[in-house]
VEXNU-857219 format. One record per residue (C-alpha): residue in one letter; x, y, z. Coordinates in steps of 0.5 Angstrom, whole numbers, plus 500, padded with zeros to 3 digits. Layout:
BEGIN
AXYZ/...
This chain:
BEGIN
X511515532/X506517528/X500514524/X502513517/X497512511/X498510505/X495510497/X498506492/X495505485/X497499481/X496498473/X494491471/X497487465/X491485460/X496477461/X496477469/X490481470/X486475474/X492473476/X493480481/X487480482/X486474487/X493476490/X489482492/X485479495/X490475498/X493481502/X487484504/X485477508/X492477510/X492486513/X486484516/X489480521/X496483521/X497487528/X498494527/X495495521/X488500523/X484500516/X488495509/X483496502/X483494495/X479497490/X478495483/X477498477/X476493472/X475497465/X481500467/X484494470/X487498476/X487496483/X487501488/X491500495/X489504501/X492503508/X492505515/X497504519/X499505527/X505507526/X512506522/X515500526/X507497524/X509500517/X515495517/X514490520/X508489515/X512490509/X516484512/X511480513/X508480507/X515480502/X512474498/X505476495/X507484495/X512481490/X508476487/X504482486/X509487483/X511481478/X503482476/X502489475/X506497474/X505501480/X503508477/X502512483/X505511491/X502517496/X504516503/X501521509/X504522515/X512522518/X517517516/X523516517/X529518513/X530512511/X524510509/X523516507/X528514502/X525507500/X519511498/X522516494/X526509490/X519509487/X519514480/X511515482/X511517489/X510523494/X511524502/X505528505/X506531511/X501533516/X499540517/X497541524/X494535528/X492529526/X484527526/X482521529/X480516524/X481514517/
């Protein structure tokens, strides 16, 4: 299996915005310490409340297993803010090439050629 990177956009509401923020938080603390997963940033914008999710993981069993681990703060995030776009990078699945598809806003790159070390 191959490395799967990912790009997520959300946009924060004017009432739950503090409170999308420190989830966050909380799920960068928990990625760090999560086997499986290479690189786990959030960026904030605050004029526009926006957070910005980058990702790195090993591979797709990586990818899952963390979907799974962290169910409750990634659905107490979705309850804060309106995913408004979700790029993932690299091979998936079928079927978890259909459960990114689910979302409106996403897209599936593939790679080109060799994969770079690195993120």
């Amino acid at each position: 299996m191959s490395v799967i990177r990912s790009r997520a956009v959300n946009q924060g509401r004017p009432a739950t915005w503090p409170q999308a923020k420190a989830i966050a938080g909380q799920m960068v603390e928990f990625a760090r310490q999560f086997e499986g997963i290479r690189y786990y940033e959030m960026y904030v914008d605050e004029d526009a409340m926006r957070l910005v999710n980058l990702a790195e993981y090993v591979d797709e069993a990586a990818w899952r297993a963390w979907i799974q681990a962290n169910k409750p703060l990634g659905a107490e995030l979705m309850s804060t803010v309106d995913v408004a776009a979700m790029e993932v990078y690299g091979e998936p699945s079928p079927e978890l090439e259909k459960s990114i598809l689910s979302y409106a806003s996403a897209t599936i790159y593939s790679t080109l050629g060799t994969e770079p070390a690195g993120f």
